[in-house]
N, C-alpha and C positions, 0 to 999 in steps of 0.2 A: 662497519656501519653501526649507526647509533641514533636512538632519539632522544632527541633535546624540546625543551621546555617551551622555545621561540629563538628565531632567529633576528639579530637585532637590528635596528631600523639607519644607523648612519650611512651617510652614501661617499664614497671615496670623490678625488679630484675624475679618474682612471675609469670611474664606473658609469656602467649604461644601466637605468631606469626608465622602466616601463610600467604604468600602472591604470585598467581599464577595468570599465564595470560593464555587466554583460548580464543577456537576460535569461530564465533559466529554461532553456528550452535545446531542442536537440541541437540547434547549431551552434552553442556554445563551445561545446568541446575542440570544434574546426576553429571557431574563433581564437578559443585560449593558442590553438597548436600557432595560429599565424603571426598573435603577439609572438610567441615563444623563439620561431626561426626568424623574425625580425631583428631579435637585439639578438641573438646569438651573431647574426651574421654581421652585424655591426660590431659586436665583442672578437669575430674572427674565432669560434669556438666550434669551427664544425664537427669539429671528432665527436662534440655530445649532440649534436642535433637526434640520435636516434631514441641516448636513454633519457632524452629533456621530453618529446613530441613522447614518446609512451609512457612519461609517469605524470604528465599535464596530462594527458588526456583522460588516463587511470581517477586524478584528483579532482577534474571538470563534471567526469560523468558524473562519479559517486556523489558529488555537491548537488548535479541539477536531480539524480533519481530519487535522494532521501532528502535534503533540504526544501528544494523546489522553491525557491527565491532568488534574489540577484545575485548573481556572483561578481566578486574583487578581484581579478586575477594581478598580481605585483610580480615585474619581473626585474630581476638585478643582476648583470655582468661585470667581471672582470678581468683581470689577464689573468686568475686562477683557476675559474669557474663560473658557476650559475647557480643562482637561490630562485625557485618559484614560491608565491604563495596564494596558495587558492583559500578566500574566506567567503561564507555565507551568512546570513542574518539570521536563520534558525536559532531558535532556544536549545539548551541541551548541551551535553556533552560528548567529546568522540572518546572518554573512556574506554568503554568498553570494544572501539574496535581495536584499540590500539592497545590493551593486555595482550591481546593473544599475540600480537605482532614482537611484543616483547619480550613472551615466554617461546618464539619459534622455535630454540633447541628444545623445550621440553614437551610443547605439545602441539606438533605441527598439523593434527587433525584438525583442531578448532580452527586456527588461520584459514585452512581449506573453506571453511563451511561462512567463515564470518568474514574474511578481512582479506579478501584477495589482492585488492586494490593497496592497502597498506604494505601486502604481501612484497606485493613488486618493489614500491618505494623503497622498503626495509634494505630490499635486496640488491638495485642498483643503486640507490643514493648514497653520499657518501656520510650525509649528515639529513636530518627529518627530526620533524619536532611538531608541535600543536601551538595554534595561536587560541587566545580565551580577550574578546574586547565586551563591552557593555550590550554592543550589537549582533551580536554572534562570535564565530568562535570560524579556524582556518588549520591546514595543515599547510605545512614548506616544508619542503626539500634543497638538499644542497648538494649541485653535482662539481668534483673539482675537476680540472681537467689532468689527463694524464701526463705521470712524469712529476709534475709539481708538487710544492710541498703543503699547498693548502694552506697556504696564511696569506693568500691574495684579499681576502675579503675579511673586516672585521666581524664577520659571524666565525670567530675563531669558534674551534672544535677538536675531537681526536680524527687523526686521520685514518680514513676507511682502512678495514683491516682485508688483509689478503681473503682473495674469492672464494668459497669454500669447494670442495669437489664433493661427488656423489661415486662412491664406486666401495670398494675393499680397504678397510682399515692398514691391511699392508701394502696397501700404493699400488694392487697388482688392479689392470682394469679400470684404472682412474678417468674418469669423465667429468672436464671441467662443467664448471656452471653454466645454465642458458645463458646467450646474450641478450641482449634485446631488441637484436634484429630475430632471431628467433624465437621471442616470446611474442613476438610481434606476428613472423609470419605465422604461428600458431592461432594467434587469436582470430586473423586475418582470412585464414582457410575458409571458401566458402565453396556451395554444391556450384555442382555447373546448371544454369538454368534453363539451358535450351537441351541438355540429355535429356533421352527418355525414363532413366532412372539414372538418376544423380548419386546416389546412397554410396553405393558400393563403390564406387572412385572416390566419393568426399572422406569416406570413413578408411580409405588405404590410403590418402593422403596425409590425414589426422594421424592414424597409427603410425606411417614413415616417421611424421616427425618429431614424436614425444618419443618415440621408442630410442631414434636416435639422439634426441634429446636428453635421455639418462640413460644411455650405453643397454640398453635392454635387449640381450639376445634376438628374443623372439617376438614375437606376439600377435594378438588377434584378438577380433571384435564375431562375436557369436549373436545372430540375433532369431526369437523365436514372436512371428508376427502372428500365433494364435490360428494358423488355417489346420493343425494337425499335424505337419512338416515338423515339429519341434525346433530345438534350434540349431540352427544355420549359420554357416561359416559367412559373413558377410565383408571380414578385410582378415588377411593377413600380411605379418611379416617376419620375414629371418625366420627362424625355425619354429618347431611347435614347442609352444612353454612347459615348462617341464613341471609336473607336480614335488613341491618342496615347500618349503623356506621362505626360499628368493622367489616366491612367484606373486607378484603384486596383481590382484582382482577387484575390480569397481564394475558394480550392480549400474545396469543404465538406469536412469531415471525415467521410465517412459509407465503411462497408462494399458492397463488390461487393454482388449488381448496381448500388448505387445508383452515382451520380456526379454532381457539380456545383457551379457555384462562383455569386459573390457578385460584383457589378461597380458600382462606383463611379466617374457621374464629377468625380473630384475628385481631387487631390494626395494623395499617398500622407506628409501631414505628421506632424510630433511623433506629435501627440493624433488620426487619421484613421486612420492604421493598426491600432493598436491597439485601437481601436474595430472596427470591419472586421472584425477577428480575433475580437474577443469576439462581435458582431453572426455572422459566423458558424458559432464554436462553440456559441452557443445555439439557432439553428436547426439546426445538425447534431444536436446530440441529440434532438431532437425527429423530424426524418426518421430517425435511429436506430431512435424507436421505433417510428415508421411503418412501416419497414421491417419491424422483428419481429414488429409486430403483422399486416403484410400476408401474413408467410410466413408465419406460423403459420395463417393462416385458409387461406392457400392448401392449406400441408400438411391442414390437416380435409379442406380439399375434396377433396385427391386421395386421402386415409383414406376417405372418403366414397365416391369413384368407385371405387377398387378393393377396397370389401366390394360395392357396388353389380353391378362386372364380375362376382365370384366367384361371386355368388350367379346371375349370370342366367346363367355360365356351365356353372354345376354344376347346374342344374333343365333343362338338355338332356342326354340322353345319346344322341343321334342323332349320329354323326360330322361328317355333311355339314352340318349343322343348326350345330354348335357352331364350325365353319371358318366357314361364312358369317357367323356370329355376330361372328367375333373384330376385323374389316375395320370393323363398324359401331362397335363400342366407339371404334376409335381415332378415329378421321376423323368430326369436321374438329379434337374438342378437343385431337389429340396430335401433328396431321399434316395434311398435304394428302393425302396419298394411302397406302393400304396393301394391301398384299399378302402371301396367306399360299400358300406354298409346303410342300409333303410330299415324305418321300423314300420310292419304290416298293420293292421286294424286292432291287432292284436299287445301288439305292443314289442314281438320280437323283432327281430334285427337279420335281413333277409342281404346277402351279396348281393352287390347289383354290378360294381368295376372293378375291376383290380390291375395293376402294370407292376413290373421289375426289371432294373434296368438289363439283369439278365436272364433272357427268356425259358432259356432253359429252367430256371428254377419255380418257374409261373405252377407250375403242378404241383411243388413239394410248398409253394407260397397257399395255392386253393388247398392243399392238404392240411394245412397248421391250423389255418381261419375255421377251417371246419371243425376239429377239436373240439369235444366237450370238456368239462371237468372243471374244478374248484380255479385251479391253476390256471386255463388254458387263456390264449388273447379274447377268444370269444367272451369269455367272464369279465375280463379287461374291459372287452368294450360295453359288456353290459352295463359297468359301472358307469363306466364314461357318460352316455348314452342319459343314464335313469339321477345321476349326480349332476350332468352338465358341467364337466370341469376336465381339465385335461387329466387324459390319465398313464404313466408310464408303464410300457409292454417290455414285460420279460423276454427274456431266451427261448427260441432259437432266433426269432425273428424282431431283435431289437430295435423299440422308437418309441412312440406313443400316439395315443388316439385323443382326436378334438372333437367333440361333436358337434353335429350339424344343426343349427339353432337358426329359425328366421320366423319372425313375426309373433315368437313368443314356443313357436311348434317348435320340439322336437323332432327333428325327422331324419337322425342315423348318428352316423360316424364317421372322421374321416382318420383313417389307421395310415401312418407315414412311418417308415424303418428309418435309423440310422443312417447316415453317410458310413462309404465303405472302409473312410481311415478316419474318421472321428465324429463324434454326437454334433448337434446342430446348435449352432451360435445363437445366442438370446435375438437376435435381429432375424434369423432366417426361424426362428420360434414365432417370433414374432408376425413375419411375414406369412408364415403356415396358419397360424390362426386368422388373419387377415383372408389368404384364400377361404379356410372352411366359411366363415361370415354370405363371401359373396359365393362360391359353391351353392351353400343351403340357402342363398336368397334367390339365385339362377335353378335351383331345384324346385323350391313353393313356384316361383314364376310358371314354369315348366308346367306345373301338376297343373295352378290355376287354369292356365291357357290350355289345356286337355280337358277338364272340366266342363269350359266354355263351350270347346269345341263338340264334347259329346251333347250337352244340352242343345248347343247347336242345330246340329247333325237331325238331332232328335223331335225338336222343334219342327224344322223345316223338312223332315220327314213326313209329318203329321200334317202338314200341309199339303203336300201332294200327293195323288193319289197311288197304292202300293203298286197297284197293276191298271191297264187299261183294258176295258172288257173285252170280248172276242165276240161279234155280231156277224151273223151268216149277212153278205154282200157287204158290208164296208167294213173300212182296213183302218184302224185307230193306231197312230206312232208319236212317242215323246222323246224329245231329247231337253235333259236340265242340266245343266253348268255353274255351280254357285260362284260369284266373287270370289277373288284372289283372297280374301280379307276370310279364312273357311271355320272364324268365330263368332260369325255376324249371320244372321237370318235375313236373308233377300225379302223383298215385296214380291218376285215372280212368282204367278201359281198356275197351275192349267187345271181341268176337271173335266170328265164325261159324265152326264149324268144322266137317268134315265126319265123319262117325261110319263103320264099317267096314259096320253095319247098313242103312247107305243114307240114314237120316235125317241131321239137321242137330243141330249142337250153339250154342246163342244163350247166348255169354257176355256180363257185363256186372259191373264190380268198382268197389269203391276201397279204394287202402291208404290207411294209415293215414299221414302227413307229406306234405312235397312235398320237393323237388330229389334229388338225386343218389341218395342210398341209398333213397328213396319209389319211382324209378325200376327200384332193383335188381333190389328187391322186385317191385315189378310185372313186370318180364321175369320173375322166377322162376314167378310164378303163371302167368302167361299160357304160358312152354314149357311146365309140368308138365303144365298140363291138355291140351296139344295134342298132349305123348307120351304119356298114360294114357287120353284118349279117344279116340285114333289105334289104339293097342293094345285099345280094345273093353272095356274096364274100365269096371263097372258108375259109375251116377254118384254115388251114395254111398260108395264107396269108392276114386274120385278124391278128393271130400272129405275122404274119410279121410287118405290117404295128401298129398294139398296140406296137410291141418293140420300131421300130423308134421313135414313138412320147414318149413313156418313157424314152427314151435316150434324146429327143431333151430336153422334159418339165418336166421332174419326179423330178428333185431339187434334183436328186444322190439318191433317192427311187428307190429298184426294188418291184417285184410284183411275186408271184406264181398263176399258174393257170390251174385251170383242165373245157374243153370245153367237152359234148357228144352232138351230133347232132341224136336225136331221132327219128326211123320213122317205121313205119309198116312194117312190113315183113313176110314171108309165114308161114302157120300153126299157128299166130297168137302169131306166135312170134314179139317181137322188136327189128331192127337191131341198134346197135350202135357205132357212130364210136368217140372213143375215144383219145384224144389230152392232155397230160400233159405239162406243161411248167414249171418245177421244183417244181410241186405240190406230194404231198403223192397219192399212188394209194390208188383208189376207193374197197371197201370192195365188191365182191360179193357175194349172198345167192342166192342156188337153193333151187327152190322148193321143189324140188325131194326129200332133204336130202344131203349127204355130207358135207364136211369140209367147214367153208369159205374161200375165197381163196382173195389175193391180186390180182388184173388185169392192166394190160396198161404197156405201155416204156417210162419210161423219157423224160424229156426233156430238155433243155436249159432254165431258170428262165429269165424275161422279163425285161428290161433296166440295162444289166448290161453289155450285148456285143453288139459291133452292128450287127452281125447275130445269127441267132436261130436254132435249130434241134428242128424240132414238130414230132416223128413219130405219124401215127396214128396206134389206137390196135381196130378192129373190133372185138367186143360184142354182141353174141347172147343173148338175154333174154327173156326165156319159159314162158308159162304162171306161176304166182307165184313169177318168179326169181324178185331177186331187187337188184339195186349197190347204197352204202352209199357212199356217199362222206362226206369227212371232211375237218376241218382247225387244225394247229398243235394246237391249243388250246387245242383239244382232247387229243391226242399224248405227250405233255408237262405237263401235269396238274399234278403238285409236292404238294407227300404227304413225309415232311421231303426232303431227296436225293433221294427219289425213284420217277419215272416215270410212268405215265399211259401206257405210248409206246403202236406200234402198234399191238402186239402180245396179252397183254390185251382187246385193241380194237375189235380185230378176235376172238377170245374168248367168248367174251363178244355178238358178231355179230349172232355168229354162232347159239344158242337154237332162233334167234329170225326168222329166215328162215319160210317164207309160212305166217308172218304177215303182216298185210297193211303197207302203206309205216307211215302212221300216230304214229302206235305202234311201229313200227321200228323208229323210229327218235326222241320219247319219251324216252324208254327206253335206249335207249345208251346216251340220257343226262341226265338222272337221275344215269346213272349207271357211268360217268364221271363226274358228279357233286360229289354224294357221295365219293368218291375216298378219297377226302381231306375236312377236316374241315373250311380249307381257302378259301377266297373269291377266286375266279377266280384270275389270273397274267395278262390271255392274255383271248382275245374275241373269245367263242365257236362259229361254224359253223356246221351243220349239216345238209345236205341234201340229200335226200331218192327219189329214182327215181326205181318204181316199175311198173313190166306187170299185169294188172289187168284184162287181158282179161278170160273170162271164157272159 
């Protein structure tokens, strides 16, 4: 074989000419092939149809990848052979691919890396040469046919010399040259696409056939995809290659984490190497894509785990609840072991979680954390902690610690060990600081929402009264229920209070919203009426004087309100004189037996007019009898569409007649509690005002 200068232009009587312009795009190469088995078949030359269709397609491609302009393809037939010539209009020269194609006995690396495509030509054509026009510039080839003597075609030339072999200088071992049906079906190998891993069949395939391709003992493809496993046998063939000499080695081309190479035993000759190389760079792309396609599902997964963590970590808002929580997320998919540290008022760093994926070590884990000393994790995590930066933990209990940062606070550390066969991948680093972020944002949340709730708690303590007094002949009971919501301060309030007269004053209200200004409100009602019935002021003119100042300062809140001023009366009865102010009437029970009954008259609801109708309803109460007051919390309490209402309420009232006022005010919240499955909407009141005189 040989290259020549150009091949020259006359066309015989004998000769088939073919000559098409084509665009430079991926279907050109199919186009050149279908000129190409046209005249052949017309020339009768099928013996070359294999090395004509792979060294047109070889000179098509490399025209459309680095030219990328139109291509010339000329095809010439005759009873000796076949001349292609592929030209393109690019500026430049193909110099420099075709040195090294030149020097292939002396330096068949560089062909490897630069000229593959000339490679081939060099190797089956029998003659090749470069065309140089004003317009660009082409390569031809010239295949003769076998047997013949090659003077069929005025592109006279020397004829192709004998194929060279790859084996033993003394003939022993001799393995002729690829054909090219075989560099064909080499290049041609592809994964399968419907396996669930394709790899390891594509790459035992690849290795069958280069191995046999240059008589290669043995060999094998080694691959280490970065999980810890190092690397892994991923194709073999024939035996295991032996370390020597003769053992040809090519590094795969692939990206961190992957790594691994290709091992051949056999001579690292002419045509061996270069093959090797190509056999490698076809399976490195392919682990390429294995790789992107493994990260990429990987990254879903951990997309996946950490909407998974936020979510179970934001449906807690118990502090201790969400710490112990944070240990489970990691361990074992992020770590062997983790521990979550808080810093005190103080500034130290208090345990608050810790997990290991092996429990048995949970003790000699709480024994390490504990450690003082220059050295110990705990100094670790001080650092971490008071630096804010991740910080690496020494032995025994190797990993390192993130702190816990949200909203600018510090507030701990989260300590993650190692994996139990190797350190943690920049992405699952990645991912571990991603948890601490929402950790320490589900932690301040946490703390926030207890905060709330003690202020709360505390509030709305401070609203109702600690205890209800103990008065020889009547029986005072409360039951209070706050909203599901147990960070929000209700409008319900109840109050006893005591009157100058001697009797008892039995308040029971709700304003109108809930949390902090619903709260206001409510202290304002509850002092007024405790300084203007204190001072002996009639109770219709409390109401009076409670609406005005709800009109002046209620911030457009009004208020309902049910007043009885309670006092001893003859036969040992209780007289009561009853005031509504757009409150639900009071449930009465005799003792005697009978139905329970609704009692009192409406009124006018408080800061919504500036005058009031208060009638009063005077209540006798026998010994036994007792009036429940309520808040609509009772009366509203939804199961589905349906309502507790007050016809449930009287119901519900009525078998409990002739009980102490304690058991009466029990049982009608247990028996409105029950009603629904759901937390409360609105905040229960119940209060029980019973004649206990015997």
């Amino acid at each position: 074989m040989s290259a020549e200068a150009g091949p020259a232009t006359n066309v015989g009587p004998d000769e088939h000419l073919r000559r098409v312009r084509l665009p430079a795009d991926r279907r050109t190469p199919a186009a050149a092939r279908a000129v190409v088995r046209s005249v052949l078949a017309e020339a009768n030359l099928d013996e070359l149809l294999n090395e004509a269709l792979l060294l047109t397609t070889e000179l098509s491609t490399n025209a459309v990848e680095h030219a990328r302009t139109e291509l010339d393809i000329e095809v010439t037939a005759d009873q000796a052979g076949l001349t292609v010539t592929v030209s393109d209009f690019a500026a430049g020269p193909v110099d420099e691919l075709t040195v090294g194609v030149r020097n292939v006995a002396t330096d068949i690396s560089e062909v490897a890396e630069r000229g593959r495509g000339l490679l081939l030509v060099d190797h089956f054509a029998s003659r090749w040469g470069t065309t140089y026009l004003p317009t660009g510039k082409g390569v031809w080839f010239r295949l003769d046919r076998p047997g013949g003597d090659g003077t069929g075609s005025d592109r006279a030339g020397p004829a192709p010399s004998a194929p060279p072999v790859a084996g033993d200088s003394d003939g022993a071992g001799l393995t002729a040259v690829p054909s090219a049906s075989e560099m064909s079906a080499l290049t041609q190998t592809t994964p399968d696409p419907n396996a669930d891993d394709p790899l390891p069949d594509f790459a035992a395939g690849l290795l069958t056939r280069v191995a046999e391709m240059v008589g290669a003992a043995g060999g094998v493809v080694r691959l280490d995809r970065g999980d810890g496993q190092g690397l892994q046998v991923l194709a073999r063939y024939g035996r295991q290659p032996r370390a020597g000499n003769d053992l040809l080695r090519v590094p795969l081309a692939v990206h961190r984490p992957y790594a691994g190479e290709l091992e051949l035993d056999a001579a690292p000759t002419a045509y061996a190497q270069p093959l090797a190389v190509l056999t490698a760079e076809r399976l490195s792309l392919h682990l390429e894509n294995d790789r992107l396609r493994r990260a990429d599902v990987r990254r879903q997964a951990w997309l996946t785990f950490l909407a998974e963590a936020s979510e179970l970590l934001a449906q807690s808002l118990d502090v201790e609840l969400t710490m112990a929580l944070i240990p489970q997320l990691v361990v074992p998919r992020l770590g062997q072991w983790c521990a979550v540290h808080t810093t005190d008022e103080w500034g130290r760093l208090r345990l608050a979680a810790a997990s290991h994926a092996d429990e048995s070590m949970l003790p000699q884990l709480h024994a390490i954390l504990r450690e003082a000393g220059p050295d110990s994790i705990q100094a670790r995590l001080r650092e971490a902690s008071r630096h804010g930066t991740r910080t690496p933990l020494g032995a025994p209990m190797e990993g390192f610690a993130v702190p816990l940062i949200a909203r600018g606070q510090r507030l701990g550390t989260l300590a993650v060990g190692r994996h139990q066969r190797h350190r943690q991948d920049p992405d699952e680093i990645a991912v571990l600081e991603d948890v601490a972020r929402r950790a320490a944002l589900a932690i301040e949340n946490a703390r926030i929402h207890a905060e709330r709730r003690r202020v709360a708690q505390t509030l709305q303590q401070s609203l109702l009264p600690p205890v209800l007094p103990v008065v020889e002949g009547i029986g005072f009971a409360a039951e209070y229920v706050p909203t599901g919501g147990d960070a929000d301060v209700g409008g319900d309030f109840y109050d006893v209070v005591p009157l100058p007269d001697g009797r008892w004053l039995v308040v029971i209200g709700d304003v109108s919203g809930k949390g902090v200004q619903a709260a206001a409100v409510t202290g304002l009602v509850r002092d007024v009426i405790r300084v203007l019935a204190g001072d002996g002021k009639p109770l219709p003119e409390v109401l009076g004087r409670l609406n005005e100042t709800l009109v002046e300062r209620g911030a457009g809140r009004y208020c309902t309100l049910a007043l009885a001023a309670v006092g001893p009366g003859e036969g040992g009865r209780l007289d009561v004189g009853l005031h509504l102010a757009g409150h639900d009437r009071p449930v009465l029970l005799r003792s005697g037996g009978g139905p329970a009954a609704f009692v009192g008259t409406g009124g006018t609801a408080l800061g919504l007019l500036d005058t009031i109708a208060s009638p009063t309803s005077q209540i006798a109460l026998g010994p036994g009898d007792c009036l429940v007051f309520y808040t609509d919390g009772v009366t509203e309490r939804r199961r589905g569409r349906e309502l507790f209402g007050t016809s449930r309420l009287r119901d519900a009232a009525a078998p409990l007649a002739g009980y102490s006022a304690d058991v009466v005010a029990a049982r009608l919240r247990s028996t409105a509690i029950n009603f629904s499955v759901e937390a409360p909407r609105d905040d229960i009141a119940i209060l029980v005002l019973r004649n206990d005189a015997v």
